[in-house]
Phi, psi and omega in degrees: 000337187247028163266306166310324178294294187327329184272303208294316176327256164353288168301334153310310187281304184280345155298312177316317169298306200296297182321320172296340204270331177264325147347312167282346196277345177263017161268292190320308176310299162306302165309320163309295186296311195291332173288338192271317177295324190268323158309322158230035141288325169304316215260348173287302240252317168346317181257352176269299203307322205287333182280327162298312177263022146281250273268336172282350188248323156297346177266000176270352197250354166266303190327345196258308196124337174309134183245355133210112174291123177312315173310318203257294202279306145304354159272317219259162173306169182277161178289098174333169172283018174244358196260333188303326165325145153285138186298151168308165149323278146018274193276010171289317195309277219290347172259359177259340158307311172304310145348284209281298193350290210299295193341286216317294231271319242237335179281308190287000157084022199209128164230095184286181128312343184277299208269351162279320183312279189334310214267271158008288204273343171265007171240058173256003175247354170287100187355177218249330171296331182286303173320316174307343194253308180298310197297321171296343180289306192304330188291279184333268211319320199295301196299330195268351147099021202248306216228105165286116194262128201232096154341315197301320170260000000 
């Protein structure tokens, strides 16, 4: 009888091990993942910040009248040479559409979601900088309180 016990003892003390043993090898395992998700959850924001102060630094260099901030021009690559080109014909047009968009909007005191869509598809083929400077007008007027922006239309 106490041999049986004794045996009963012993298999419980090794579940008890074997049960410990894997608990640490899955702490260790949960940890391994949660260091790799917070590495790249790091390297997300990382990359959200440099895109906030690029786009904060093209909206102070239109807010100013500079048309290319040195700060902007040292983050971005350098301009193949074809980009060096005067623009088509093309994107002069789409950039005096966008110009009157902004006009329109800036008379009627109205900025919908319909005329930010619009405004979207005429300036998605313009360099990034062309886009920073139309998109910075709307924004400054909206902030100075010139342009009410009403989602709903």
């Amino acid at each position: 009888m106490q041999r049986g016990g004794w045996l009963a003892s012993g298999f419980v003390a090794g579940l008890v091990v074997a049960g410990g043993a894997f608990l640490l090898l899955s702490d260790e395992a949960s940890r391994a993942q949660e260091q790799a998700r917070d590495e790249a959850l790091k390297a997300q924001v990382d990359r959200l910040e440099a895109a906030v102060t690029k786009l904060s630094t093209l909206a102070n260099a239109a807010h100013a009248g500079i048309t290319s901030p040195l700060p902007v021009a040292a983050m971005s690559p350098p301009a193949p040479a074809a980009k060096e080109k005067d623009p088509d014909p093309a994107q002069h047009q789409a950039i005096a559409d966008a110009d009157a968009m902004v006009d329109l909007g800036l008379q009627s005191g109205q900025w919908t979601r319909t005329q930010q869509e619009d405004l979207g598809g005429t300036i998605a083929g313009l360099d990034v900088e062309e886009q920073g400077r139309i998109l910075a007008r709307v924004s400054m007027a909206i902030n100075a309180g010139q342009l009410k922006f009403d989602p709903r239309r």
